[in-house]
N, C-alpha and C positions, 0 to 999 in steps of 0.2 A: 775268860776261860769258857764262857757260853757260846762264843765264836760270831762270825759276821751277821750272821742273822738276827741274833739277840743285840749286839752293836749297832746294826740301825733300828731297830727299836726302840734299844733303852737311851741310847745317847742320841739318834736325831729326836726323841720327844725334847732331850734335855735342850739340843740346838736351836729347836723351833720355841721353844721357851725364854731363851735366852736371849736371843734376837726381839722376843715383843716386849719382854723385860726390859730392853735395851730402847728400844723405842719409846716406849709409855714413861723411862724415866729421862728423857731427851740423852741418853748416853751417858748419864752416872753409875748406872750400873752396868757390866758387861762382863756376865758369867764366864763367857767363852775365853774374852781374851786375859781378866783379872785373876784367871784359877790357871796356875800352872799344869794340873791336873789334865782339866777339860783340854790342854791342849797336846799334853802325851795320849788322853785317848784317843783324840780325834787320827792321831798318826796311825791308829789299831790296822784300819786294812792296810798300809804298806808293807804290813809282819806277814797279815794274817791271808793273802794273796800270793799264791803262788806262780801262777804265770796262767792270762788270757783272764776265763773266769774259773778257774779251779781254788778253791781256799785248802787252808790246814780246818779240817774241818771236826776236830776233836771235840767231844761231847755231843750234846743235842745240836747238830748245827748243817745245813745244808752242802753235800760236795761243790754245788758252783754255785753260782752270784752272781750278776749285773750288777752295774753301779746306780745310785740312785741319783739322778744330774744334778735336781735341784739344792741336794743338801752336799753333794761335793762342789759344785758351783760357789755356793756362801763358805765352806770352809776353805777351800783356794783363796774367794776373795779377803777373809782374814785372819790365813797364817801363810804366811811366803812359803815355808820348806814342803809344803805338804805336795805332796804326789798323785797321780791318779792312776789306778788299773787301768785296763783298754778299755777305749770306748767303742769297743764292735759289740762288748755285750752290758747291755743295759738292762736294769731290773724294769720291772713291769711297774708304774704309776699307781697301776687300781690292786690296792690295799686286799688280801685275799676274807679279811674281815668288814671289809667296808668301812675301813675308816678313812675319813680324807683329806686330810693332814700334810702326807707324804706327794698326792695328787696336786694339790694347790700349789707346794712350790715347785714341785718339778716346773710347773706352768709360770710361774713366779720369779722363779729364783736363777733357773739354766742357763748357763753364758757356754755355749760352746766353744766361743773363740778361746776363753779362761781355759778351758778341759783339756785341749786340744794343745795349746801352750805346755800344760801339767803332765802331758801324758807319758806312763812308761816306768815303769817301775825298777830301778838300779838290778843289776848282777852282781849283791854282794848277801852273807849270810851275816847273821841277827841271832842274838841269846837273847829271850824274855826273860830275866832272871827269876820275878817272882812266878809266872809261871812254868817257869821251868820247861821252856820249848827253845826249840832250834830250827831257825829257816834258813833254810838256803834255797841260795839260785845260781847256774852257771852256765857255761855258754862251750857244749864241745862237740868238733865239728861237725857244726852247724845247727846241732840240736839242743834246744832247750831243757834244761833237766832243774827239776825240784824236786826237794826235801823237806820233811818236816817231822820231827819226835819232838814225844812228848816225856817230862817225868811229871811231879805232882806228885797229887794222891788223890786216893777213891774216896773222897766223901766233897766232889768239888761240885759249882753247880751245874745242873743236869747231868750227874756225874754218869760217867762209863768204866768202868775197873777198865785201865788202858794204860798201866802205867809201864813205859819202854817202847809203847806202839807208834809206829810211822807210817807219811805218806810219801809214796816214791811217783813224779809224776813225769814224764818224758814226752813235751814235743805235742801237751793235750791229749795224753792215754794215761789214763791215773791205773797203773801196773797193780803197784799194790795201793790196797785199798782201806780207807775209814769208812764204815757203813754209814755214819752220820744219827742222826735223827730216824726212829722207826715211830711207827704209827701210836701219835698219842691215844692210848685208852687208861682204861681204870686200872688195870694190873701195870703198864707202864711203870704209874705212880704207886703203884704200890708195893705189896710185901712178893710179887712176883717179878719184878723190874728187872735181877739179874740171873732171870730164866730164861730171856729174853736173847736173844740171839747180838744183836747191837749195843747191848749195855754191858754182858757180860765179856768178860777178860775172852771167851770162847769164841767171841768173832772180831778178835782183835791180831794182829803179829806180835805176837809178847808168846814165853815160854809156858808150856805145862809139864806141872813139874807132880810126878808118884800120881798122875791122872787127876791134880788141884788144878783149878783154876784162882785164880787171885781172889780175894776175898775185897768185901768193899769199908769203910769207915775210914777216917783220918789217919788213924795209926800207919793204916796200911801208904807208906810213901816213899818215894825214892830219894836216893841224895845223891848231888851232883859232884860228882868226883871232878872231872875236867870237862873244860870247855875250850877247846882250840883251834881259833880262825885264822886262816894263811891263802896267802894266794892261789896256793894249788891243794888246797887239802883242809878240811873240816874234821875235828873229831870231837866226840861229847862221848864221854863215860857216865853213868850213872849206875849207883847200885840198889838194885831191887830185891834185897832180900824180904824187905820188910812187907814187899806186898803179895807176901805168899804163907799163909799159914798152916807151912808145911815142916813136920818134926825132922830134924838130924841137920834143915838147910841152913850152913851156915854162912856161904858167900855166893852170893850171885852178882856179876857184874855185867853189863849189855853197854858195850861199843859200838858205836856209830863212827865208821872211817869213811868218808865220802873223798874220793879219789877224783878233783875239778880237774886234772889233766885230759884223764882217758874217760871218764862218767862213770865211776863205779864207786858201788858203794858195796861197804866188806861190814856185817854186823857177828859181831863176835860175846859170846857169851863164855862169863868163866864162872863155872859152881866148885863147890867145896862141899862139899857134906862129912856128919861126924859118925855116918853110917849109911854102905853102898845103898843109892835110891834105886826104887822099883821101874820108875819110865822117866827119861826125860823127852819132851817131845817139843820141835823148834815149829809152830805155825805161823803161816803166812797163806793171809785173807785176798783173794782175786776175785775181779767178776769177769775174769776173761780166762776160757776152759783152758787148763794144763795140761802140756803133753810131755810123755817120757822121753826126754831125746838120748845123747851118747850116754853111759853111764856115768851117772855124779850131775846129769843137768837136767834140767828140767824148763821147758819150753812155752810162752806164753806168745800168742800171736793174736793183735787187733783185724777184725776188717778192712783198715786202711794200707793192712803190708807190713805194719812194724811188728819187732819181735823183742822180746826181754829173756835172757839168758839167766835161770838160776843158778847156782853153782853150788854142789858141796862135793863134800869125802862122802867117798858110796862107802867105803871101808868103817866109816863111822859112823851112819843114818843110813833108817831104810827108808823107802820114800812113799806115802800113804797118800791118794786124792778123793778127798769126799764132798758131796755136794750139802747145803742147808737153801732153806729157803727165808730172804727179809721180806720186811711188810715193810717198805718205805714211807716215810713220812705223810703221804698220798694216799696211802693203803695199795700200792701197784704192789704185787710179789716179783721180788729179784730173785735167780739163784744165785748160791754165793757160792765158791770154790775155796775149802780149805788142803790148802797144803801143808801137810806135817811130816815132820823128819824125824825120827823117831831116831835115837842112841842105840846102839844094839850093845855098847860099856855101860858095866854099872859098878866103874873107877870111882873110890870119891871125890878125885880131881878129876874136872874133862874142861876139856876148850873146846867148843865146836863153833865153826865158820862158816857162814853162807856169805857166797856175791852176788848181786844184781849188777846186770852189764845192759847197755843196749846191743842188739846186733846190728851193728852198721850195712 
């Protein structure tokens, strides 16, 4: 749940162990292959890799990745099914703490012919069950498109109150966005952490609901209504009442309809309240500036030409763009573009709809 970055961490310390474990007892012991376990983690980045080096990058955890050769290298050479991301982007050898560990096998261990055999990651989507995530990947024409929400709950580790939030990534332009990882300091880790722009529910695409944001601990968690994989069509329900400690809310439900035909994905939210609420407001996190286009859309366009079409009912949302500023991981300042759609009903039933489209 700590994501790829903490996975080569924690688990190649565990690989580089296990192999000299493996060695020093002439192969009586071999952690890797005798633990069924070690061998579902090792498959972690085929989930957790969306396409090229972009990851589902939930929690404290880096937006893109390289591969590390030498310890993808030893886990090809001993598990058949395993897979490899692209090898156009490669992580970087020297250790940003100097340790050097990770440096020796790369030198050691790298079989590119193995890599190069492994490479390529399927076009099919994946439920983590106990983490409660959804990846997809699909192929339409011609464009590469990924997915990935999360449910859970807010007391996980390096948690971020982020429960219902997605990443929408089209063709290597991450649309909408996970800020990832902000600059560790002292208030990070402390009683300031979801003041914080990247931890809290406030810089995530998840609802705010009477001007609340999600609140954080265990309690607060979703539960997975459905989950359903088909050839032209993804959908995951989850219900998020619980991660909102907000009075009258009695149902809240957030849909994920990922449309593999045409690339669109339709996220739908149904609340219930036992007394009309004050705002409901639908945000969604970009680092790439929005513009107003026909009414009911709203307009995202990369450097490279491409464009992502947001879609809702003007009739039901008024459409509000404001900017914040992160401190990434580095300490570099991003600005961030929040998009909020504001209810202008304060029905105690509503359904409200947004789609993300590519524009061809």
């Amino acid at each position: 749940m700590e994501g790829l970055g903490y996975w080569y961490y924690g688990f190649g310390y565990y690989v580089y162990f296990a192999e000299l474990l493996k060695q020093r007892t002439g192969g009586q012991v071999d952690l890797l292959l005798d633990e069924k376990k070690a061998r579902h983690i090792a498959e972690f980045p085929q989930f957790c890799f969306l396409q090229e080096n972009h990851v589902a990058n939930f929690s404290d955890c880096g937006r893109t990745s390289g591969i590390q050769t030498g310890l993808f290298s030893r886990l090809c050479q001993r598990i058949e099914q395993l897979r490899v991301p692209s090898l156009t982007h490669r992580a970087s050898s020297v250790d940003h703490c100097g340790r050097f560990a990770t440096a020796l096998r790369d030198l050691a261990w790298t079989d590119y012919g193995l890599l190069e055999k492994r490479e390529g990651l399927p076009l099919h989507s994946e439920f983590l069950q106990e983490a409660e995530w959804m990846v997809s990947r699909c192929q339409v024409g011609g464009k590469l498109i990924s997915f990935a929400a999360k449910g859970g709950h807010n007391a996980e580790p390096h948690n971020h109150n982020d429960i219902g939030h997605f990443v929408w990534v089209v063709d290597g332009v991450r649309w909408l966005e996970d800020l990832g990882a902000g600059l560790y300091t002292r208030q990070y880790f402390g009683d300031e952490r979801y003041s914080i722009l990247c931890n809290s529910s406030a810089g995530h695409s998840v609802p705010i609901i009477n001007d609340c944001f999600q609140s954080e601990g265990e309690q607060c968690r979703s539960q997975v209504v459905e989950v359903g994989i088909q050839d032209g069509r993804d959908r995951f329900l989850l219900d998020l009442r619980q991660a909102y400690d907000v009075p009258h809310l009695h149902k809240l439900e957030r849909l994920f309809d990922l449309d593999k035909q045409q690339g669109k994905l339709t996220i739908t939210d149904s609340y219930e309240f036992t007394e009309s609420p004050i705002t409901i407001t639908e945000r969604f996190i970009t680092l790439y500036p929005p513009e107003v286009g026909k009414v009911g859309e709203i307009i995202l366009s990369a450097s490279e030409g491409q464009k992502l079409r947001l879609v809702y009912e003007a009739r039901q949302l008024d459409a509000a763009i404001q900017t914040s500023e992160h401190l990434d991981h580095s300490g570099n300042a991003e600005t961030v573009y929040l998009i909020d759609l504001k209810s202008v009903d304060t029905a105690r039933q509503q359904v409200i709809s947004v789609t993300l489209e590519p524009v061809y």
